[in-house]
Backbone bond lengths (Angstrom), bond angles and torsions (degrees), N, CA, C in turn:
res aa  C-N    CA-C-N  psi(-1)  N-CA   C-N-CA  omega(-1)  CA-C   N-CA-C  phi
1 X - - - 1.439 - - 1.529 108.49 -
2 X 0.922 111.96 125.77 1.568 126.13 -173.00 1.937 92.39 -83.83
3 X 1.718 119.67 136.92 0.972 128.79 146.97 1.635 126.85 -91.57
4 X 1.273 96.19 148.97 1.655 103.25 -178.52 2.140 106.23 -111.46
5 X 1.279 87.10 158.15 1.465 94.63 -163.40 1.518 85.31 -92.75
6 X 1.597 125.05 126.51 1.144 123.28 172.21 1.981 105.37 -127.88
7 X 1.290 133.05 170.66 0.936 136.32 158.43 2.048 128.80 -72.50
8 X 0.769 119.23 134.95 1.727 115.66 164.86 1.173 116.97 -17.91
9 X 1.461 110.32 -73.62 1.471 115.18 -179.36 1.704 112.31 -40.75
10 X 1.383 109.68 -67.33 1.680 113.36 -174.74 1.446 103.53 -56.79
11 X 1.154 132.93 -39.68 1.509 129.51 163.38 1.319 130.52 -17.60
12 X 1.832 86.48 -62.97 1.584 119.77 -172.56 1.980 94.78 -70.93
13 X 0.869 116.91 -56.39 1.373 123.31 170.77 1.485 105.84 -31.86
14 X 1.181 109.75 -94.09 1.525 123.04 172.66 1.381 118.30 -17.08
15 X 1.507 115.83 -44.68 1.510 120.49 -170.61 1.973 110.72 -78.28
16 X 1.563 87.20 -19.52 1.649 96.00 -173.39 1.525 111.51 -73.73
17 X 1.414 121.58 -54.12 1.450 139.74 167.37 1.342 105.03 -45.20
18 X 1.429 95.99 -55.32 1.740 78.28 177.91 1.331 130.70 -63.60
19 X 1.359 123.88 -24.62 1.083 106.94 179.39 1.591 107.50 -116.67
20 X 1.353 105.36 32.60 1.705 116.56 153.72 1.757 96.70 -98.90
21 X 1.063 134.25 -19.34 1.455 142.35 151.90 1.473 120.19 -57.09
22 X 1.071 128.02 -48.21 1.338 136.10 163.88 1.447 121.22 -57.69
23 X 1.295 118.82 -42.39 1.174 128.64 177.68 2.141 104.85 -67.84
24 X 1.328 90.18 -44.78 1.479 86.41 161.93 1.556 129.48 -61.39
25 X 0.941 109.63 -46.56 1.537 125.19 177.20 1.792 93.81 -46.86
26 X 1.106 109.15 -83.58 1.605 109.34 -165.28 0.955 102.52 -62.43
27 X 1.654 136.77 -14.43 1.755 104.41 179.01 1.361 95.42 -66.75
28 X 1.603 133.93 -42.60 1.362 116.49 -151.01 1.400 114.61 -114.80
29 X 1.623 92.75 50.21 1.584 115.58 -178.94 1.580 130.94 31.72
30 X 1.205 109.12 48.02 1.727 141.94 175.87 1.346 90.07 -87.02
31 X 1.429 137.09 63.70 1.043 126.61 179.26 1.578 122.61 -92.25
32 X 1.362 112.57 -3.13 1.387 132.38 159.08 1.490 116.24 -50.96
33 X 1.397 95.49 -57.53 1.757 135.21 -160.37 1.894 92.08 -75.64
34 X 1.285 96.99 -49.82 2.047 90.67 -176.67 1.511 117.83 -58.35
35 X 1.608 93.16 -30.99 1.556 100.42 -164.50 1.360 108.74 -80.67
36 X 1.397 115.85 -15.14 1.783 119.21 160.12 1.291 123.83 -67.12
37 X 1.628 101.43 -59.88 1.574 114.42 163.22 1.650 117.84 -27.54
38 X 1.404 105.09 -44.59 1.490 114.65 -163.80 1.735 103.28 -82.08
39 X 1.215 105.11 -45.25 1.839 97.16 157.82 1.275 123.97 -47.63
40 X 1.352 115.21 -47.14 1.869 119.91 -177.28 1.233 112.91 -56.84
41 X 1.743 103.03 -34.53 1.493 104.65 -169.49 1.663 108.47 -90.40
42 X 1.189 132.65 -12.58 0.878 137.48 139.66 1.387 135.90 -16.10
43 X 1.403 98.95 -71.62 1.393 136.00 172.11 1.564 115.31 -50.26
44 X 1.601 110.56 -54.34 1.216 138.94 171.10 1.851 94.99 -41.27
45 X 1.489 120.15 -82.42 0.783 135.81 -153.06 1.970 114.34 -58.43
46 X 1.444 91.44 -32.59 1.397 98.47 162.34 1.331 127.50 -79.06
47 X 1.311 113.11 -11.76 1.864 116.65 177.31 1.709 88.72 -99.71
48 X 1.298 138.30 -10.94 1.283 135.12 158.26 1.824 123.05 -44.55
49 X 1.619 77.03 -65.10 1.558 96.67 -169.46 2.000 109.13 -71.08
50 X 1.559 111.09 -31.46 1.526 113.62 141.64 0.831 129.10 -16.30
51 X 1.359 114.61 -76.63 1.604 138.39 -167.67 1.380 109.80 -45.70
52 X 1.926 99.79 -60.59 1.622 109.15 -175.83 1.328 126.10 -62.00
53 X 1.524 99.25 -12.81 1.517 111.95 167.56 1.574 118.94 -89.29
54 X 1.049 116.40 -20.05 1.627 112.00 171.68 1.246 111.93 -111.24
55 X 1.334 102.29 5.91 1.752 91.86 161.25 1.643 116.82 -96.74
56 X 0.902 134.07 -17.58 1.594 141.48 133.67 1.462 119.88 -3.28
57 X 1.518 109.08 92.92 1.766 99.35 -166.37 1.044 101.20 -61.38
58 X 1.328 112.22 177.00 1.728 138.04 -160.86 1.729 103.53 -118.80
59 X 0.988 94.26 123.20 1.663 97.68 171.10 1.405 109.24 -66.72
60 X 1.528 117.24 145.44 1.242 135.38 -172.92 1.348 118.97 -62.17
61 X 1.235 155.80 111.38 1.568 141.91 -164.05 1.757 96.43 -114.58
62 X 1.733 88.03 137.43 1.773 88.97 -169.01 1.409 88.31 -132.25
């Protein structure tokens, strides 16, 4: 699976839908379908917590 370079914000976006998606899924008992969703978002949440770590400026090396 190829990753794409996205920003925080669209991240943060992405992570919201999805789990306004999820919430869909289980109301209408796609419970196959949630339990995937819930991996992606997973996933999501760990290229999140990434992010907040490499966005952390870098001290200057001289």
């Amino acid at each position: 699976m190829q990753r794409l370079l996205i920003d925080r914000s669209t991240l943060d976006l992405i992570v919201s839908d999805g789990n306004d998606f999820l919430g869909v899924l289980n109301a209408a008992g796609l419970l196959q379908a949630a339990n995937l969703m819930m991996v992606v978002l997973e996933q999501l949440e760990t290229d999140r917590s990434r992010l907040s770590t490499d966005d952390r400026p870098t001290e200057p090396t001289n």
